[in-house]
C-alpha positions as CSV (number, residue, x, y, z in Angstrom):
1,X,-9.3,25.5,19.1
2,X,-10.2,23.1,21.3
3,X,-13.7,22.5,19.8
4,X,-12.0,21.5,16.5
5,X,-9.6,18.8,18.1
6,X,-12.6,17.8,19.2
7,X,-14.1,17.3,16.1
8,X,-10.9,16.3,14.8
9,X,-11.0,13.0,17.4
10,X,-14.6,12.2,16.3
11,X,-13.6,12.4,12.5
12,X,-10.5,10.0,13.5
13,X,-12.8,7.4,15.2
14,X,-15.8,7.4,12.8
15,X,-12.9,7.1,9.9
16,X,-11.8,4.2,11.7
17,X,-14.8,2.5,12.8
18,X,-16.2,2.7,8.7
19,X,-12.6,0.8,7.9
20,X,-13.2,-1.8,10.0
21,X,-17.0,-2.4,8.8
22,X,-15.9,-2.5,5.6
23,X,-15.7,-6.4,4.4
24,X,-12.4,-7.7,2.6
25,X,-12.0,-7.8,-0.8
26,X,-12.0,-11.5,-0.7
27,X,-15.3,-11.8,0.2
28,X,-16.0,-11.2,-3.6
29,X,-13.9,-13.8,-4.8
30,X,-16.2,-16.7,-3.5
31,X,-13.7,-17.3,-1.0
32,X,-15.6,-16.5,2.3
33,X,-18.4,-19.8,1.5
34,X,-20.2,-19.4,-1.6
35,X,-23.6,-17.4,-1.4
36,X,-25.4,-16.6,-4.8
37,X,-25.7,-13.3,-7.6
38,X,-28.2,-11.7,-4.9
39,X,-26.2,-12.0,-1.8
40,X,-23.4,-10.8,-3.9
41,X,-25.6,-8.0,-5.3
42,X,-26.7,-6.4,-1.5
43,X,-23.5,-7.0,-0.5
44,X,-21.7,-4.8,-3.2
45,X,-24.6,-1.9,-2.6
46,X,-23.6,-1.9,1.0
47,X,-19.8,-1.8,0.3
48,X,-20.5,1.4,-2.4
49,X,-22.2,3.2,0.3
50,X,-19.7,2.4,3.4
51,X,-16.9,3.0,0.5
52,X,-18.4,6.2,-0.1
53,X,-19.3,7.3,3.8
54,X,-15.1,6.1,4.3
55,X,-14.2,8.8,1.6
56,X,-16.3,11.5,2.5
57,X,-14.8,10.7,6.0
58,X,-11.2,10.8,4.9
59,X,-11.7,14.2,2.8
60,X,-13.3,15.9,6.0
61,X,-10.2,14.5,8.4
62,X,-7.7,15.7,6.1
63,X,-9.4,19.1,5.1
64,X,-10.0,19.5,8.9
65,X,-5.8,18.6,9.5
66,X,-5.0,21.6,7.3
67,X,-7.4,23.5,8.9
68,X,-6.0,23.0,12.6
69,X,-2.1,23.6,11.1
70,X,-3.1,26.8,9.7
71,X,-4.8,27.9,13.2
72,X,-1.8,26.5,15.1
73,X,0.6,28.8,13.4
74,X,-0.8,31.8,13.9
């Protein structure tokens, strides 16, 4: 039990620390101080992949939530 509230925390503070890297939606716009098609380019690759790492994240926190309810009540 206690190994997966373990594992629960460290899903929890990777999940949030991939939120916070992520950039706003702004930056996009042309609203954070111009930069051309390339740096807008690398910068959406990067944003697939942390969008990606945030949802795979997510999935695992909430599959291992239902996994720690359904040990708690038995």
């Amino acid at each position: 039990m206690l190994t997966l509230i373990i594992i629960q925390l460290i899903l929890a503070i990777l999940l949030v620390i991939l939120v916070l890297l992520q950039g706003s939606d702004n930056e996009g716009l042309g609203l954070g101080g111009g930069g051309g098609l390339g740096g807008m380019m690398s910068a959406r690759g990067s944003a697939n992949i942390l969008s990606r790492l945030t949802a795979l994240a997510a999935t695992l926190f909430m599959v291992m939530s239902v996994i720690l309810t359904i040990v708690a009540s038995v």
